[in-house]
N, C-alpha and C positions, 0 to 999 in steps of 0.2 A: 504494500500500500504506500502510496506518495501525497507527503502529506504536504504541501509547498503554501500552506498561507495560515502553520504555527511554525512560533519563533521563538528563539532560547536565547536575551540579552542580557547579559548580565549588571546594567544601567538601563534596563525597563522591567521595573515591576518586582526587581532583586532575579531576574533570570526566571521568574513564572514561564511557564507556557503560553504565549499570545498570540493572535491572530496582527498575522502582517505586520509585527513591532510593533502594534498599539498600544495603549496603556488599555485593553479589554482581555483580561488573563479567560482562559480556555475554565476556569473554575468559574467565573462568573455567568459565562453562557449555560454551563453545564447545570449552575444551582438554578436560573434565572426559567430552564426547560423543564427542569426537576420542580419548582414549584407550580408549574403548571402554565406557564406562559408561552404562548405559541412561536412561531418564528416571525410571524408578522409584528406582534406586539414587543419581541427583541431589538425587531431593526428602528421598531418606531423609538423605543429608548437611548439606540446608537444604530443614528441614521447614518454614517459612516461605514459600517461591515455593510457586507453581502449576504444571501441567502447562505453560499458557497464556505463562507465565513463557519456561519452557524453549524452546515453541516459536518464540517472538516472537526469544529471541536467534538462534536458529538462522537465523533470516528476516534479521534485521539482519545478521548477518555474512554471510550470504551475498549481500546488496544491498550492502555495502561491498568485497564481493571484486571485483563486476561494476564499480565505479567504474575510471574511468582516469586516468590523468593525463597534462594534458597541460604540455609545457613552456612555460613564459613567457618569451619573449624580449623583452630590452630593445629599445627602440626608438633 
């Protein structure tokens, strides 16, 4: 998967996850869809993103959910 419109800056947002170097981190679309708010009512809040925006976070958090972890033990 090619995720080309989140960004990892370490001088926006302390390095959050954000769309297109905005100051709009991939957590806020995610909690802003999570409480129930459509896609339409996101862009009306930040009429700056895209639809494309919105969905690319969605993808990303959902590719970071599936991540596991595993322990590292000293040797």
């Amino acid at each position: 998967m090619e995720l080309n419109r989140i960004t990892f800056d370490p001088n926006v947002m302390g390095g959050k996850p954000c769309v297109r170097g905005m100051r709009v981190t991939v957590g806020t679309i995610v909690g802003l869809i999570a409480s129930g708010k459509s896609f339409d009512e996101v862009l009306e809040f930040y009429p700056y993103l895209e639809a494309e925006d919105i969905s690319e976070a969605l993808a990303y958090a959902a590719w970071r959910a599936d991540e596991i972890e595993i322990p590292f033990q000293a040797a």
